[in-house]
N, C-alpha and C positions, 0 to 999 in steps of 0.2 A: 112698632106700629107706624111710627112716622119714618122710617126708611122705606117700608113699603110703598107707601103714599108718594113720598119723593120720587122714586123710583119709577110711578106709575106716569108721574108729572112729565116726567123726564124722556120714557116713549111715547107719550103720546104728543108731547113737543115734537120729538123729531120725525113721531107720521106727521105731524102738519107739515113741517118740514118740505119730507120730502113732497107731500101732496102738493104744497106751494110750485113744488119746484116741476109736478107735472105736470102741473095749471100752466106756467112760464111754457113749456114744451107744447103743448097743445096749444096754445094761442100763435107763439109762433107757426107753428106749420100752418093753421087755419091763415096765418097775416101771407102767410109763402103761395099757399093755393089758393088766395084771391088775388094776390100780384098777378101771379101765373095765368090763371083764366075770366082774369076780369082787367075793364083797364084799368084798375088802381095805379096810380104811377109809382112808378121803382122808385124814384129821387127821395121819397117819403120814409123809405124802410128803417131809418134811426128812429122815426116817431111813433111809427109802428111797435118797434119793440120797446120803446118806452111805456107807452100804454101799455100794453101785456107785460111788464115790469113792472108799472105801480098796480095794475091789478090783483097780481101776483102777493106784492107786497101788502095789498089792501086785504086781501082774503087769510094772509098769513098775522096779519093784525088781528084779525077778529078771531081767528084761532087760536094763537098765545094768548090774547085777553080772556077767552072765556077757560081758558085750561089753567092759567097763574091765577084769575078773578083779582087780581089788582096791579095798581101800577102801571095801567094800560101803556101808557103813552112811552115810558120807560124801553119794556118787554116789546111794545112794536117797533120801536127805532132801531134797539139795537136786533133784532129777531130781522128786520128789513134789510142793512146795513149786513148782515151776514147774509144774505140772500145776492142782494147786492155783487159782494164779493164772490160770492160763488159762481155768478154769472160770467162776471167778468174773467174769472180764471177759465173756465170753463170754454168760454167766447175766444178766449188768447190760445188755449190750447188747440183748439178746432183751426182757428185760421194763422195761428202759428207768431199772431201778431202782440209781442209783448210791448205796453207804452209806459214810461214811469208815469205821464199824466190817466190809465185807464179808469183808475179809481177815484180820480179827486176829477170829478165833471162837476160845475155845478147842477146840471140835467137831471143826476141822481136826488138831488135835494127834494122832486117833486116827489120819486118813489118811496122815500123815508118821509114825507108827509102823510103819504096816503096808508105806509105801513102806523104811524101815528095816530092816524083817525080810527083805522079796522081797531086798534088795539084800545081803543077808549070806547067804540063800538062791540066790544069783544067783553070787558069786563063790565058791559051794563047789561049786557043777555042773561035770561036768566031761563 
């Protein structure tokens, strides 16, 4: 009974997952077509994808918090923190550019907060 249950835990983590990661997709391009036909200035576009990063991260908090229902703060850092990672690999792959410092920014430290709060906001939804 309880492998089922795990089991069930465990897909429907990884749709949030990837949902997070479509959320991250779509915010980008929206940040890309208002560069493009607004004047938002280009200089900006690391802050840009940090916001739609902790977003990302925030909405992927409140969905591992309400699917584990504890330990919020735990399941959101680390659940962020592989997000996080997947970005950046993903980021390096695309433009070809691997940095040993990619991953250790402090910059990230905001998006592992904001995955911290969805996920303490995640296990008190009811």
């Amino acid at each position: 009974m309880k492998a089922s249950s795990s089991k069930g835990k465990g897909i429907r983590l990884l749709k949030s997952f990837v949902y997070s990661i479509v959320i991250f997709a779509i915010l980008i391009i929206v940040c890309g077509l208002l560069i493009r036909f607004t004047p938002l200035p280009e200089r900006w576009t690391a802050y840009y994808v940090l916001i739609a990063l902790c977003i990302s991260c925030f909405l992927l908090g409140i969905f591992v918090g309400n699917i584990m229902e504890r330990k919020g703060i735990l399941y959101g850092a680390l659940f962020s923190i592989l997000l996080i990672i997947v970005v950046v690999v993903i980021g390096g792959l695309i433009s070809g550019i691997f940095s040993s410092h990619g991953l250790f920014q402090i910059r990230f430290l905001s998006s592992i907060v904001c995955g911290i709060i969805g996920g303490m906001i995640g296990v008190n939804i009811r």
